[in-house]
N, C-alpha and C positions, 0 to 999 in steps of 0.2 A: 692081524685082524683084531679090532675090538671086541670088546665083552656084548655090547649091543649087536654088532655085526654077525659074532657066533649066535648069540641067541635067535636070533629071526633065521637064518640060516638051517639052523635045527627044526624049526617051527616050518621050513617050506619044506623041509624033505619028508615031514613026516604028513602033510596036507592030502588028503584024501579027493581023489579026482569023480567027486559028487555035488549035485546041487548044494547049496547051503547058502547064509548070509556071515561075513567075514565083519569083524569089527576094528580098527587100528584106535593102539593105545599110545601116550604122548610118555615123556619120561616121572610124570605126575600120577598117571593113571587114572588122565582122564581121558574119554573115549572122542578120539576129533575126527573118526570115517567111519561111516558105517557102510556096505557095498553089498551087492548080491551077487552069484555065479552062479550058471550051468555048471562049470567045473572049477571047483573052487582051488587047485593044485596050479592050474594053467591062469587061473585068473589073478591071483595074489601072486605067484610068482612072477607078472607080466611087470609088476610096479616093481622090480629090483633086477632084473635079469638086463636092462636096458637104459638108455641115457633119453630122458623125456625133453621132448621140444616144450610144453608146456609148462614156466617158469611155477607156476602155482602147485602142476603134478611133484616138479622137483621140489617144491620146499615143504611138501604132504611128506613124501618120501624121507625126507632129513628128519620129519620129529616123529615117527614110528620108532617106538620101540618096544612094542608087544602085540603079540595080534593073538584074539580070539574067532573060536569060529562056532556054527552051529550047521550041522548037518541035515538036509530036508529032504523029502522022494522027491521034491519036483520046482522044477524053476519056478513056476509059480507057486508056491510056497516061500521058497526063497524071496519072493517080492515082498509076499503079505510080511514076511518075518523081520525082512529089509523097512518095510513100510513104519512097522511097529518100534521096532528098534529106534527107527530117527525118532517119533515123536517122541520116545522115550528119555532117550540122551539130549536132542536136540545139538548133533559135534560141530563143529566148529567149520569143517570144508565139506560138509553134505549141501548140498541145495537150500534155502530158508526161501518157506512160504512166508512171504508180507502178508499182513494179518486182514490188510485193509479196516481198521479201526476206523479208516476217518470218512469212511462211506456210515448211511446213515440204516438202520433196518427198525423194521416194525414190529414192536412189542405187544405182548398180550401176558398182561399180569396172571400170576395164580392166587389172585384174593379171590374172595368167597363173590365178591364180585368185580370182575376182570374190567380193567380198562386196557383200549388200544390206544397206543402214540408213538409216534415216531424221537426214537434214540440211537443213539452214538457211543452210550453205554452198555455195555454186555456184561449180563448176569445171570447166569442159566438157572442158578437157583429161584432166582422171584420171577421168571418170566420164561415165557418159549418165544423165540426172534423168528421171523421171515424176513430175507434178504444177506446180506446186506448188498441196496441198490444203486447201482453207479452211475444209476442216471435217474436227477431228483425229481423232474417232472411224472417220473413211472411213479414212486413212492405218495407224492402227493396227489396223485390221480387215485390211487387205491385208498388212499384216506378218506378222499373226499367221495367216494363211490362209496364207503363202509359208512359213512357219515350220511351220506343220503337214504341208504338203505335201513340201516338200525337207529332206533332212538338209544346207543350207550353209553352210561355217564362220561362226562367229561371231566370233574373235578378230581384235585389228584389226594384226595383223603380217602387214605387205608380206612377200609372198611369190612368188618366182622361179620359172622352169624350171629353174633352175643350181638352185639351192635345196632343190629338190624330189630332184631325181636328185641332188645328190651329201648328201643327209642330214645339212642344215644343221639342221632344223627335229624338235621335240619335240612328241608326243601331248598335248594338252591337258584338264583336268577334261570339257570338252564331248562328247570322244569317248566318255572312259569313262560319262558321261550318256545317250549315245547318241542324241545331237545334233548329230552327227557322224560322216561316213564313214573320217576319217583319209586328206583326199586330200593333204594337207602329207607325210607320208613314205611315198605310193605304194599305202596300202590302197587306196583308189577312184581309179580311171583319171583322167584327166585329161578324155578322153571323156566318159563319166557323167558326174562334174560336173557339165561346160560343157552336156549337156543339159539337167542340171535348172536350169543358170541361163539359157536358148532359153527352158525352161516358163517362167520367172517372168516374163520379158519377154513373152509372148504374153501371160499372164494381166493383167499391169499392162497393156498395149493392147487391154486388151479382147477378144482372140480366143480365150473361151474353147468355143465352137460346137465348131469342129474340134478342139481340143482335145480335146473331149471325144468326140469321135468316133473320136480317132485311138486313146484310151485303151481305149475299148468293143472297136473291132478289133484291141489287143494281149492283155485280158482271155481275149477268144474264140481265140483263136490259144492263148496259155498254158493255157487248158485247155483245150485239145485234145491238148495236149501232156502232162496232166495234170501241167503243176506248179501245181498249186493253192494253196500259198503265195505264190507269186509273184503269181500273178493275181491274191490277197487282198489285195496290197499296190497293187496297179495299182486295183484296186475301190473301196479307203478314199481313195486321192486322187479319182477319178473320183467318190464321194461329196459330199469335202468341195468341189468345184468346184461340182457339182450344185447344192448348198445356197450357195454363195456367189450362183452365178447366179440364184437365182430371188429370194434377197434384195434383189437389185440388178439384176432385171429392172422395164422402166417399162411398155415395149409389147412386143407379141409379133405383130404384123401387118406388120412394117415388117425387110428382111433385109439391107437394105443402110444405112453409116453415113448418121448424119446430123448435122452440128452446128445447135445452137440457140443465138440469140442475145438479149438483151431489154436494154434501157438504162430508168435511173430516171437523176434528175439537179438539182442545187441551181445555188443562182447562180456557184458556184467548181467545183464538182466532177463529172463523169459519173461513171454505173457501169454498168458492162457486163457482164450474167452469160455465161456461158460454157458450153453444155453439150454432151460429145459421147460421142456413143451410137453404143455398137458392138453389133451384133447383137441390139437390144431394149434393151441395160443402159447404163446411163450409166458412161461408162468415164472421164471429166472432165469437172469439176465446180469453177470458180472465177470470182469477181467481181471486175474490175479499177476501178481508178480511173484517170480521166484529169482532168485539172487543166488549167482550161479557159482560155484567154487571151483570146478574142474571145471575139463573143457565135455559137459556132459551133452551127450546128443541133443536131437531132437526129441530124438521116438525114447528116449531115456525121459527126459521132461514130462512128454507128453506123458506117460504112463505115470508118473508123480503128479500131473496135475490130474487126472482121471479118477485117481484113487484115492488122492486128497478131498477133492471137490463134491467127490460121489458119498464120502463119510462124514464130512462137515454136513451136507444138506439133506442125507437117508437118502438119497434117490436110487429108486429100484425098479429105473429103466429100464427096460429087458433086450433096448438095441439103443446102441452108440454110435453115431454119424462123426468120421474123422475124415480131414485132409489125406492120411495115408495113414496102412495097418501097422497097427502093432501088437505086440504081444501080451495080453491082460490074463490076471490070475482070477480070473471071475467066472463063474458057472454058466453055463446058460446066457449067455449075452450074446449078442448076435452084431456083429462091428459090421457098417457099412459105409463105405468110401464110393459114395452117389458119382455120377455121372452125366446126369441129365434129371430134370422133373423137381417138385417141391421139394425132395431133401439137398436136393444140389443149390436150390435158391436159401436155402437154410443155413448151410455148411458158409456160401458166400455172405450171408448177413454175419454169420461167425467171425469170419474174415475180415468183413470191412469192420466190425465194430474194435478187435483186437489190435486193427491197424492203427484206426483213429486214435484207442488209448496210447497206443506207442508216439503217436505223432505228438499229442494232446503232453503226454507226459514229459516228452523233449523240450514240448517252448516251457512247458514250467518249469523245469531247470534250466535252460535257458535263462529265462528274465530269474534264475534265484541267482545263475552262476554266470555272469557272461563270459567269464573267464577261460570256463568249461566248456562253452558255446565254440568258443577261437579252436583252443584244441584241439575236439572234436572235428573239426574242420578241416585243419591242417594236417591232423594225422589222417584224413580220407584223402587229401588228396596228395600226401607222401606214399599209401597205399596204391593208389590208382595210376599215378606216374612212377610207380618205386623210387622215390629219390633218396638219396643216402640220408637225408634229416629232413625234418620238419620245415615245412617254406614260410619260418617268420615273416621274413621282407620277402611281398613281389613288388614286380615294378613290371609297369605295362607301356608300350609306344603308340605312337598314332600320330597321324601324317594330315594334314590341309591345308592345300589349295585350291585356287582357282584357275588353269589352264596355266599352273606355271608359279603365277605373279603372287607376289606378298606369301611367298612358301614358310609355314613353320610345323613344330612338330612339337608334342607335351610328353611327359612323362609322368603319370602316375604311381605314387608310392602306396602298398599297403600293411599294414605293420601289422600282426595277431589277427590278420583277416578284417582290418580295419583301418578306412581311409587316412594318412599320415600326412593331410594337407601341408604341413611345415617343409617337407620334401620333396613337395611336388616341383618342376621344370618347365620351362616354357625355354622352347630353341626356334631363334631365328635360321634359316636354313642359310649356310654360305656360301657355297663351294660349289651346289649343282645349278644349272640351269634347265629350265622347262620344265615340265610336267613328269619326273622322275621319282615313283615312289620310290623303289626299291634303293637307288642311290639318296634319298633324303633318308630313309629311315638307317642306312651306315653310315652316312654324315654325324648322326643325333646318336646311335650308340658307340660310334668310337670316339665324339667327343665327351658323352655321361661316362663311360666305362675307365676312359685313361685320367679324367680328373682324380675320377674314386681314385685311382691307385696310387696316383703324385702325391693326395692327400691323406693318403693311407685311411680314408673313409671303409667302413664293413661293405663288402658287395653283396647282391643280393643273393636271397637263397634259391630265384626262379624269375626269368624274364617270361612276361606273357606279349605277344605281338599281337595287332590288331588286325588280323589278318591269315591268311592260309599257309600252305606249305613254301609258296614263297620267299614271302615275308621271315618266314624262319628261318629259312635258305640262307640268306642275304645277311640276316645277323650272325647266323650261327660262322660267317666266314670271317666276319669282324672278330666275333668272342673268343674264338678259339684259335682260327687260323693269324689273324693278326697278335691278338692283345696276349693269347695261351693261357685264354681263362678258361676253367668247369664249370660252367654255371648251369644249370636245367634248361632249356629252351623248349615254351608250347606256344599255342597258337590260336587262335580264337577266330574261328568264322562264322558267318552272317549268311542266311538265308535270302531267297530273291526279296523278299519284305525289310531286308536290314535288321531283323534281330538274331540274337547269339542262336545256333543252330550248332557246331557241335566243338570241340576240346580235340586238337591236336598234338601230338606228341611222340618224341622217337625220329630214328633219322637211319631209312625216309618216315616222315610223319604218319602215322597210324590214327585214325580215331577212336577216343577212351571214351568208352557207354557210359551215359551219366542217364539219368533219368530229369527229365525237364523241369518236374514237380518237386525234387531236392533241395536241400539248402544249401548243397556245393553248385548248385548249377546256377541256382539264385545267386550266390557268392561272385562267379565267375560274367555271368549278367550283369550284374553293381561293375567288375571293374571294368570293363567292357564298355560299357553305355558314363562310365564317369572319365574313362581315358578319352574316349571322342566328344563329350561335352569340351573338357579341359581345355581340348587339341582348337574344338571351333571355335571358341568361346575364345582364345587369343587369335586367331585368325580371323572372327568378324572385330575385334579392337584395331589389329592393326590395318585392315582394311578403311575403315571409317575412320580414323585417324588422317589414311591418304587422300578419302576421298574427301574431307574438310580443308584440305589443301586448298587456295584461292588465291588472285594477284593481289591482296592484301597481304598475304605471307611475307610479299618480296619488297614494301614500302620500307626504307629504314624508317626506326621508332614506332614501327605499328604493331604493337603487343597483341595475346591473348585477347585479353581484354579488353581493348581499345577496338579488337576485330568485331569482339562478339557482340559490343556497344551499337558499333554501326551498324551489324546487320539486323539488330532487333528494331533498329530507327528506320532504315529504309529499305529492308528486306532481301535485297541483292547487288552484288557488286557492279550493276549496270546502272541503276538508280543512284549508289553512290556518288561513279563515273560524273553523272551528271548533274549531282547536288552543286549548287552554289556555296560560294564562304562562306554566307551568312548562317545557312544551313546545316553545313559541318563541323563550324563553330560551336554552334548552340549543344552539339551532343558531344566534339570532343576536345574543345579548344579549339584556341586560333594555331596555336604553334604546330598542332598533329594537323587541322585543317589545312592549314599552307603544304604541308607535307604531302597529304595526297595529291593535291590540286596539282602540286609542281611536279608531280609523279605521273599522274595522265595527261598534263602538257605537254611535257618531254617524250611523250611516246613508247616510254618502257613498258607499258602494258602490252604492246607486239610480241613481245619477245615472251613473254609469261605463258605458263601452260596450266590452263584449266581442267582439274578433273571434277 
């Protein structure tokens, strides 16, 4: 046994079976897990006593080589200590909160006299932030709402109390706009101002309730007094509040806050929406991402994203609306998981907005990675067929005729999840006759499948047919029972309306749940709707090819050309029949002239068949 292996060994026998938070230390001594237990003897022992299916748990496990602990009365302690800890260290396989830097929030300086604007840079010292908002029309609607309601400078010169009194500072275009009270050389108090920058901070928190009440009771006060200007001015804010609030009212049953939480989540990334409602209205509104390092739960996330989100923004909701319970180290909070009524349409606005980001953030890597895009792809649907590897190359068949006649069949290639047109096939049908799909479609894969192999061409990694259990059927006797190939074989069927309806696979063929709205199911549609384009698209060629057939085909000397000459001069082969020398001449010579003439003299046109 190694000198690390004894040491951690000593370290688990003597682990106390108590709440606590455990920390792992790397052979640097620096700190790359921080974890929390109910029983810390049973919990840290669990990562060495067994062989982890989780390739990430085993390579945590491999650079432990010291572990500290801290002892607590109660799991929830254990969290807040856990909680603390990560920000502290910040290790290396805990969860990382993305910062969301490149969302935008709303600043309010600490000068003597504050301006509000929207930034992307964070500086807790020069300023106090609302947001940050992940959806830019909300941030720009509360600008332009705090712009309609206060006259506060716009310019961005720092400005003093020295400043102000001893008349450093000049009028700017804003005032004379009257976008502006001129508090920079003493026209508006310093007082005023700084109340209507009080107003903008209640309204960015949400507290526009009493606001608006306090507004109503100076309204009625001012005219009582009749100054009825003034209260005209107090009325049109108290308006545009009115109208903001009922825009961004959700529920109207509910008078104390509430935050709500929801998590969606991939094999690298959580997401956790975020929503908190003050007085009915949603007053914050943003989806984080956490970047996951173990394989940590749900209800393990969620409670990181709860406690993270709730300390970033002070909220001192006193109930939390979640998809499902979990276990928070919070006093007095009252967690409800709705069922019906406005917090159930609350929890579902959570939900779809969490989802959106998750969807929203896929095509943006997408179009950064498409690379990454193919991948993803294949590895879903090696997952959902298990196939032994990744299905670089499929290849799809598809079968059309007409009652028989001018039978062929296409084969579509697609390489990375992506059309490989240089590969594609076009097969004349041989060997069957009549209207026989099932014998065209092993006609076309025992002769694609035994070329590959004379030419020692790569086979594919998955046949798709165009068609049901079947169609499967039928190849699967060619590929394996004839040729003694492994290849994957599924199936693609078609609904009464002709489009993809659901993914066959397994033998006998089972249906694999895809969801319609996917990008594998969209994937599997493309090949689908491009193998039958292929497929008719050489079958209307070779059809109209036949039926351009005419008893000018069978004149010796009467070319392409020569045909298509005359039919644009005298429109059909009946009219030809009957053109005079003179006339035949003149479009295509004497020598091709004489040629038809002695052609429909002689009577060979009997025997000719018109299609």
């Amino acid at each position: 046994m190694s000198e690390r292996e004894e040491h951690i060994k000593s370290i688990l026998q003597r682990l106390p079976e108590s709440p606590g938070s455990y920390q792992y230390f790397d052979e640097h001594g620096t700190v790359i897990y921080v974890g929390k237990a109910k029983n810390l003897k049973r919990r840290v022992s669990s990562y060495f006593n067994r062989e982890h299916e989780s390739r990430k748990t085993a390579i945590l496990v491999s650079k432990i080589w010291d572990i500290h602990y801290t002892v607590v009365k109660t799991e929830a302690e254990a969290l807040l200590l856990e909680n603390q800890l990560i920000k502290q260290f910040q290790p290396r396989y805990n969860v990382l909160l993305k910062d969301g830097k490149s969302y935008p929030s709303i600043a309010i300086t600490k000068e003597y006299l504050p301006r509000i604007f929207k930034t992307r840079h964070i500086d807790r010292k020069g300023a106090m932030y609302f947001g940050p908002y992940s959806h830019i029309p909300t941030i720009n609607g509360l600008l332009e709402l705090l712009k309609n309601l206060y006259p506060i400078r716009r310019c961005h010169q720092a400005m003093s109390r020295e400043g102000v009194e001893n008349r450093k500072y000049k009028l700017c275009l804003e005032y004379h706009m009257k976008n502006c009270l001129g508090p920079c050389i003493g026209r508006q108090s310093h007082e005023e101002y700084m109340e209507y920058i009080n107003s903008a901070i209640r309204i960015l928190k949400g507290d526009t309730v009493s606001l608006r009440r306090e507004m109503m009771a100076e309204m009625q006060r001012l005219a009582g007094e009749m100054r009825f200007e003034e209260a005209e001015v107090v009325k049109r804010r108290y308006d545009l509040i009115t109208a903001h609030q009922e825009k961004s009212q959700v529920i109207t049953s509910t008078g104390h806050n509430i935050d709500v939480f929801s998590i969606d989540n991939d094999e690298k990334i959580a997401y956790i929406n975020y929503l908190h409602v003050v007085e009915g209205a949603i007053n914050q509104a943003f989806t984080f991402e956490y970047k996951k390092k173990l394989d940590e739960s749900e209800e393990e996330l969620l409670v990181r994203g709860i406690m993270d989100m709730r300390d970033r923004w002070g909220s001192e909701a006193k109930e939390i609306v979640l998809p499902f319970h979990v276990e928070l180290p919070l006093n007095e909070i009252e967690i409800t998981i709705p069922q019906r009524g406005d917090k159930k349409q609350l929890l579902a606005l959570s939900q779809l907005n969490v989802k959106q980001y998750k969807v929203d953030r896929l095509k943006q890597q997408d179009k950064l990675n498409p690379e990454q895009k193919a991948v993803r792809l294949m590895k879903e649907i090696q997952e959902h067929l298990r196939l032994p590897s990744l299905p670089y190359q499929i290849e799809c068949f598809d079968n059309s005729n007409i009652s028989g006649t001018d039978a062929v069949a296409g084969c579509v290639v697609f390489k990375k999840c992506k059309p490989s047109k240089a590969d594609y096939r076009k097969y004349n049908i041989k060997t069957v006759q009549g209207p026989d799909d099932y014998a065209s479609m092993q006609e076309v894969v025992r002769r694609r499948y035994s070329r590959m192999m004379e030419e020692g061409i790569p086979l594919p990694d998955l046949i798709i047919t165009d068609g049901g259990a079947g169609q499967m059927s039928v190849v699967r006797a060619v590929v394996e029972a004839e040729l003694g190939l492994q290849i994957p074989i599924a199936g693609l069927a078609k609904d009464d309306r002709h489009r993809t309806h659901e993914l066959l696979y397994g033998n006998p063929p089972m249906t694999i749940a895809l969801k319609q709205d996917s990008a594998l199911f969209r994937l599997l549609t493309q090949i689908q709707d491009e193998v039958h384009r292929y497929a008719i698209t050489f079958h209307r060629d070779k059809r109209s090819k036949s039926q351009l057939r005419s008893e000018l085909d069978s004149i010796p000397g009467i070319g392409p050309k020569t045909k298509q000459a005359l039919l644009k001069a005298f429109k059909s082969v009946k009219r030809i029949r009957e053109a005079g020398s003179e006339e035949l001449t003149k479009v295509i010579g004497e020598a091709k002239a004489n040629a038809i003439i002695s052609y429909f003299n002689t009577g060979n046109d009997e025997e000719a068949t018109t299609y």
